[in-house]
N, C-alpha and C positions, 0 to 999 in steps of 0.2 A: 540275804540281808545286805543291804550295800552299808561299807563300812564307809561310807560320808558323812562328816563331821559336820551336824545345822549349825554347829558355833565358825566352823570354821568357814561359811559360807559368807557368814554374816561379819566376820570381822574383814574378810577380801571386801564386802560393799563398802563397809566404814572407810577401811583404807583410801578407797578407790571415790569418796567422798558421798557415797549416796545418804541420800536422808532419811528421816522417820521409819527407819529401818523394823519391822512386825515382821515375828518371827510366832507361827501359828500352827500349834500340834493339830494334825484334824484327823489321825488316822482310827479315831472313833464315831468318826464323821465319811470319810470316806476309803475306799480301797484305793484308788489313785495315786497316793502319797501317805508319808507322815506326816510332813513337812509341808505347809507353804511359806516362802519367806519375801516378803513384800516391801518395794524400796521405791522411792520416790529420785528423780534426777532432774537436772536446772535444765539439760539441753538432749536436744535428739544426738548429737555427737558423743557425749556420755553416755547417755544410753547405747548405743553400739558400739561405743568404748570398754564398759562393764559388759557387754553380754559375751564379747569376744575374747574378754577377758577370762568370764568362769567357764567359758565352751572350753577355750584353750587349759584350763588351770585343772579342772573336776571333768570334764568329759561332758557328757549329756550331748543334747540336742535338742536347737533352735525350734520350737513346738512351733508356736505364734508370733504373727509380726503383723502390727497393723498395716491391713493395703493402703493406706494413706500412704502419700511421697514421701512427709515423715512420720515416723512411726511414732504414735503416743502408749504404747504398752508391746513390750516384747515380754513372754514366756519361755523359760529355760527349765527343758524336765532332766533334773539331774536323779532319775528315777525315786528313791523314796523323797527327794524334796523338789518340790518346783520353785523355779525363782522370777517372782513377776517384779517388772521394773519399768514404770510407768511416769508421766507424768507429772506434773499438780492436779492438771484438768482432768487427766484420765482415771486417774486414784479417786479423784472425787465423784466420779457420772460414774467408774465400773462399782464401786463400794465395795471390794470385795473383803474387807473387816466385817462390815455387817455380815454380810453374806457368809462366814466361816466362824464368824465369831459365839452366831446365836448359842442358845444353854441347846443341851440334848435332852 
């Protein structure tokens, strides 16, 4: 059981100014994770600002990086939570709230 705190994941984004911050139990949804925690940023500098940020802080590792020059969604598996940080455009064309969200 990884002793990572989803709260404390989530108040490093606030800090670190991310937005619309979803915070989404899915571990009756899938084996993958508990945790996904989903955060929107104003710029590709922030966003590799925060990911380097919770690599260095909680550990994990860099899953996903969009092959675009700049990245519009990076993936952080901090084992039972993943931390996706995307976006306005990319939160909105990947949907991943629907997508995690539906009733079981």
């Amino acid at each position: 059981m990884n002793t990572l705190n989803v709260n404390d994941i989530k108040e490093q984004l606030e800090s670190l100014k991310a937005q619309s911050i979803v915070v989404l139990q899915v571990s009756k949804k899938t084996i993958i994770c508990d945790y996904m925690v989903l955060a929107t940023v104003n710029s590709h500098r922030q966003m590799k600002f925060i990911a380097n940020s919770l690599l260095r802080d909680f550990g994990g590792k860099r899953q996903y990086t969009d092959n675009s020059a700049d990245e519009d969604w990076v993936l952080i598996d901090l084992g039972d939570i993943m931390v996706h940080i995307m976006t306005p455009e990319a939160r909105i064309d990947i949907d991943l709230e629907s997508l995690w969200s539906t009733s079981e």
